[in-house]
C-alpha positions as CSV (number, residue, x, y, z in Angstrom):
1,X,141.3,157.9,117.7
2,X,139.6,157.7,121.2
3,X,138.5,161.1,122.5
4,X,139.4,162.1,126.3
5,X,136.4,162.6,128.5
6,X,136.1,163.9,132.3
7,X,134.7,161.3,134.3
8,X,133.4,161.9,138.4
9,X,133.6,158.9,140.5
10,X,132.7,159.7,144.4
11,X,132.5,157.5,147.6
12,X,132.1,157.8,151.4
13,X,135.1,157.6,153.9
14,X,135.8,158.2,157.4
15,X,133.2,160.4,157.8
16,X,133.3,162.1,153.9
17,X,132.4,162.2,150.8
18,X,135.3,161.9,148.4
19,X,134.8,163.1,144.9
20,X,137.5,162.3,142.2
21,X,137.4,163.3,138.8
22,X,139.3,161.9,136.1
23,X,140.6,162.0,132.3
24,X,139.8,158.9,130.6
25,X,139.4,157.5,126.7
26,X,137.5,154.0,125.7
27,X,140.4,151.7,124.0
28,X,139.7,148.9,122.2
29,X,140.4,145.3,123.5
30,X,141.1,142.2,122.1
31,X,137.3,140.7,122.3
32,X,136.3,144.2,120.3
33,X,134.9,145.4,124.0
34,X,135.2,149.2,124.9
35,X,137.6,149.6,127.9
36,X,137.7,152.9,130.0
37,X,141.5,153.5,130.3
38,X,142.3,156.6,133.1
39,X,145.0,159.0,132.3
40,X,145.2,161.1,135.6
41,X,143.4,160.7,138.8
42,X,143.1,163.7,141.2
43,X,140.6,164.1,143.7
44,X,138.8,167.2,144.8
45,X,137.8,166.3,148.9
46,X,137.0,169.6,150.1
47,X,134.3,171.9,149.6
48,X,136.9,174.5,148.9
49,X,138.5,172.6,146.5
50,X,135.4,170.8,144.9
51,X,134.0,174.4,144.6
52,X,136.9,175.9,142.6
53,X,136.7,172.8,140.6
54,X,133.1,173.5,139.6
55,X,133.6,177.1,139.1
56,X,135.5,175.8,136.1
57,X,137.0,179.5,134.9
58,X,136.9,182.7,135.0
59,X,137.4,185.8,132.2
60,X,137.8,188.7,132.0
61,X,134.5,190.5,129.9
62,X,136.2,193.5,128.2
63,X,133.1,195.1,127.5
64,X,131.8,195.2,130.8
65,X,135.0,195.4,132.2
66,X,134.6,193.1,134.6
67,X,135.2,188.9,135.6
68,X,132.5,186.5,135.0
69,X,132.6,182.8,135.6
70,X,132.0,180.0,132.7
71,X,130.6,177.0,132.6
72,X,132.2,174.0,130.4
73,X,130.0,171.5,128.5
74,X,131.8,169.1,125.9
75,X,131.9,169.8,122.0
76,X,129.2,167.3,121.4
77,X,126.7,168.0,123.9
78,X,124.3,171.3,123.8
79,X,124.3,173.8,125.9
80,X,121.4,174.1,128.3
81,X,118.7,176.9,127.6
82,X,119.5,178.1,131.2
83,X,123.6,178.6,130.9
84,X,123.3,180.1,127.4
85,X,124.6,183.0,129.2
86,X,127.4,181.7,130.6
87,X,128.1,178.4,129.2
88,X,131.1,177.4,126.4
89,X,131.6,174.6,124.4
90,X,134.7,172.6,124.5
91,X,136.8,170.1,122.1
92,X,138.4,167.3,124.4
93,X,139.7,166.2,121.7
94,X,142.2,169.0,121.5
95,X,143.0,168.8,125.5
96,X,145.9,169.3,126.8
97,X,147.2,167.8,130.3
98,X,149.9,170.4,131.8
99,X,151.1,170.4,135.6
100,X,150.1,167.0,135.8
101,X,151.2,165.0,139.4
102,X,153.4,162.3,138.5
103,X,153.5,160.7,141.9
104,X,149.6,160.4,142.7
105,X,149.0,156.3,142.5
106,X,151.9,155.6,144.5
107,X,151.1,158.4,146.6
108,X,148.1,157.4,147.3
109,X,149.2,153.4,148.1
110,X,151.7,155.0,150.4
111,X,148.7,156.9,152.7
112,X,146.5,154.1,153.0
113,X,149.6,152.2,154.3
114,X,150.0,154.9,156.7
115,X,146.2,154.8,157.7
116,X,146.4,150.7,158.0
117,X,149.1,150.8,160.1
118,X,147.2,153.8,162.3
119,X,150.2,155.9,162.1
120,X,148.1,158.8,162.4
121,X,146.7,158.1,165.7
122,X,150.6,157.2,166.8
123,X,152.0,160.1,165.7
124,X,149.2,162.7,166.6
125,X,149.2,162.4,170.4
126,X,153.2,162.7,169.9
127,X,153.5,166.3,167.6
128,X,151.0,168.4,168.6
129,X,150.3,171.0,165.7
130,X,152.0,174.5,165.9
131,X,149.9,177.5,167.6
132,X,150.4,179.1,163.4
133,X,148.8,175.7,162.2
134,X,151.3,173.5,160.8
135,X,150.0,170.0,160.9
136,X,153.3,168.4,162.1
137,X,151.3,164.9,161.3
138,X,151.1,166.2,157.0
139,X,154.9,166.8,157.4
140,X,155.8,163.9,158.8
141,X,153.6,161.9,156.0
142,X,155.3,164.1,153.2
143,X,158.7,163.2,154.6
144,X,157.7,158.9,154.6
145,X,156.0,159.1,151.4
146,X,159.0,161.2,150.1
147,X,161.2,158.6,151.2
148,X,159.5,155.5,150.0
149,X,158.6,156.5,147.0
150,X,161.8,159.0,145.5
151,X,163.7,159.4,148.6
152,X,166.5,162.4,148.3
153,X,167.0,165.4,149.8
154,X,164.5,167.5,152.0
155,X,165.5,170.7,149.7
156,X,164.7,169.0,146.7
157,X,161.5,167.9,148.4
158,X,160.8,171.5,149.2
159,X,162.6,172.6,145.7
160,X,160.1,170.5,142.9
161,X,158.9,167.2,144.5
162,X,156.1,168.6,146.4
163,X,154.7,170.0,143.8
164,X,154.9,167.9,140.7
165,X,153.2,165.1,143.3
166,X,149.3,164.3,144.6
167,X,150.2,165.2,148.1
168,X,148.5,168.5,148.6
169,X,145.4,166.6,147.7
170,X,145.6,163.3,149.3
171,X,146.6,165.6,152.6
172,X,144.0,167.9,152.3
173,X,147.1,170.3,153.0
174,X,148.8,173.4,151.1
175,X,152.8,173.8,150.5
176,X,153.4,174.8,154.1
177,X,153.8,170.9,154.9
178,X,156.8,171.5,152.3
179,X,158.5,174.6,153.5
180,X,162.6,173.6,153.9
181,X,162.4,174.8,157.5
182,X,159.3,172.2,158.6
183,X,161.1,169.8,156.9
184,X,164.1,170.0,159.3
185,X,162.0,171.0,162.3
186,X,160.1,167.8,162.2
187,X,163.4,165.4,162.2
188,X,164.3,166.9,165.2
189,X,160.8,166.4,166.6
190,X,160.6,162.8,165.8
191,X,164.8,162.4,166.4
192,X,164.1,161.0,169.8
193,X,161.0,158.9,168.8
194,X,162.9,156.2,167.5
195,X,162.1,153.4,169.9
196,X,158.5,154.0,170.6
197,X,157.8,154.0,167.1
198,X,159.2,151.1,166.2
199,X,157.4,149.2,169.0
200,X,154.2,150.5,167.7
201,X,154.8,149.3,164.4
202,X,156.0,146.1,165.4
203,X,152.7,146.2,167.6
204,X,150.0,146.7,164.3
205,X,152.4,144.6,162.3
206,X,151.8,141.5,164.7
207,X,147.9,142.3,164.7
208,X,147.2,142.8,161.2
209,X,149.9,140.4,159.1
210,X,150.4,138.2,161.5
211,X,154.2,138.9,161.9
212,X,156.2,135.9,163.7
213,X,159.4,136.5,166.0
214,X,160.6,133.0,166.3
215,X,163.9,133.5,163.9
216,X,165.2,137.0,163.6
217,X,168.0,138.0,161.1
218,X,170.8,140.7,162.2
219,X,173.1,142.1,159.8
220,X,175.8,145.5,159.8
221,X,176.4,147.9,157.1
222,X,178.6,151.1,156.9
223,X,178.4,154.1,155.2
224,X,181.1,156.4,154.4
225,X,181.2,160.4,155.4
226,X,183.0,162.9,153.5
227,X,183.7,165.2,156.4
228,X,187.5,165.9,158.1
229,X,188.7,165.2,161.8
230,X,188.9,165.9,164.5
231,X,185.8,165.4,166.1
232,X,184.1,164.7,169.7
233,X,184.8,162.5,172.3
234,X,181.5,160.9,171.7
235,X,181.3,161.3,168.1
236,X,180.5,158.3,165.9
237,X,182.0,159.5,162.9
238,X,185.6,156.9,163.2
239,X,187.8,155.2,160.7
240,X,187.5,151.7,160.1
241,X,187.4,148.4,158.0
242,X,185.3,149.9,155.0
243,X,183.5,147.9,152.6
244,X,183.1,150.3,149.9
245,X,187.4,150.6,149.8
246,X,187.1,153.9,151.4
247,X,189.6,154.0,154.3
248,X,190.2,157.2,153.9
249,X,187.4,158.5,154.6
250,X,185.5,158.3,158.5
251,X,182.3,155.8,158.6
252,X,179.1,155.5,160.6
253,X,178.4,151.5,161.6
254,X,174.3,151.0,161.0
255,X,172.9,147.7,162.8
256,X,169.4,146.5,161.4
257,X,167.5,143.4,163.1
258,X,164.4,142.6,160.5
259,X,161.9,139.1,160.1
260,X,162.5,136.7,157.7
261,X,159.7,138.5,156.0
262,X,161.9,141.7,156.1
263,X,159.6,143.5,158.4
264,X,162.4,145.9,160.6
265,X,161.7,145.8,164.2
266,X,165.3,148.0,165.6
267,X,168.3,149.8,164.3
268,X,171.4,151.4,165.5
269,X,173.7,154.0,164.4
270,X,176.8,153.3,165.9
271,X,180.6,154.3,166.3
272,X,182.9,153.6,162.5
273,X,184.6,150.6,163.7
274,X,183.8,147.3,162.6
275,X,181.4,145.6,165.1
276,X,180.4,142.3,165.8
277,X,177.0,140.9,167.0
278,X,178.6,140.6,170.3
279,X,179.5,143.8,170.5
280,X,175.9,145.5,170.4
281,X,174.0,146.3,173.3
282,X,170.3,147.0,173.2
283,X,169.1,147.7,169.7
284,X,166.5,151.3,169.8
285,X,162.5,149.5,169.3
286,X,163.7,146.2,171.4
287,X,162.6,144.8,174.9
């Protein structure tokens, strides 16, 4: 049986140097070759971080009555003559992997996505951070790769999501990008962004795939709401032809125009009742 090993792989970007470490075991493959096979990924990108890393532990010395730090060395290597002291053996063959974040590689695909599409230099001249620090930009990021990835709720984000992921990391951010109240503070913010945004995306789209707007495809869908009448004059909560068989129930009208790629380039949220193309005016992201 393969034996897990810690393995450091490092490399310069935007200005740092990453460091990742990881878990990995040599398989066997078919030509009889040693493979390295990665269990986890998570990177260390700080110096805060990287230095907490390499303090390995801490314990408690009950005859000095005091904390010292250790240094870890595998089973099958020696310890050096000059961390006798403070260095400790350990069997990786008997590790264990607790806590681990299930959501890192897709994570991670889903942030370089943001960074090719410069979504970060949209969106940081639009939410300013807060004068306690909160990096409006992290909580936007959470909320997208939240919703690409596992989208639900932004309580259950806040509740276990968050922190069974490899956000913190791959942010450089702590849990106050997933405090409940952020979460709902930075729809509003971005509530009236709409338009803008998808201009801009429609803009690096164009540049970087090569996006064609020769034939465009427009389609409606509904979607049913539980709550009871009456409501406002302007509200867009209204009964209507519904096709999930729900007429009971009070509808929003969604309008999506996308590529024949699928790239989206404008939406609407309109009133319940059935529309037709003709009926729409301008669509939020068009000209």
């Amino acid at each position: 049986m393969a034996k897990p090993f810690l393995q450091c792989h490092r490399r310069f970007k935007n200005g740092k140097d990453h460091c990742y470490w990881s878990i990995a075991e040599k398989v066997r493959t078919q030509r009889g070759l040693g493979a390295t096979a990665f269990c986890c990924i998570w990177e260390r990108s700080t110096t805060v971080r990287r230095a907490a890393w390499t303090k390995t532990v801490e314990v408690f010395d009950t005859t000095q009555q005091q904390t010292k730090e250790l240094a870890l060395y595998p089973a099958e290597h020696v310890v050096p003559e000059h961390a006798l002291e403070y260095g400790v053996q350990v069997r990786l063959s008997e590790f264990e992997l607790r806590r681990a974040a299930t959501m890192g590689a897709l994570a991670g695909w889903v942030c370089q996505l943001w960074e090719q599409l410069q979504l970060d230099e949209f969106w940081r001249q639009r939410l300013v951070d807060s004068r306690e620090g909160t990096s409006w930009c992290n909580v936007l990021q959470s909320l997208t790769v939240y919703r690409l990835i596992d989208p639900g709720s932004e309580w259950r984000l806040h509740r276990e999501w968050f922190k069974n992921s490899a956000l913190a990391d791959l942010l450089e951010a702590d849990f106050s990008v997933a405090q409940k109240d952020n979460l709902y503070r930075c729809l509003d913010k971005v509530a009236g962004t709409s338009r803008s945004s998808l201009q801009a995306l429609r803009q690096r789209w164009k540049i970087s795939s090569g996006v064609k707007f020769e034939v465009l495809l427009y389609d409606l869908t509904s979607s049913i709401l539980t709550s009871e009448p009456p409501f406002g004059e302007g509200d867009k909560r209204r009964y209507g032809h519904s096709r999930d068989k729900r007429s009971d129930c009070v509808q929003v009208v969604i309008a999506l125009v996308v590529t024949p790629e699928g790239f989206p380039l404008a939406y609407e949220v309109m009133a319940g009742q059935h529309l037709g193309p003709h009926d729409v005016g301008g669509l939020s992201g068009t000209d």
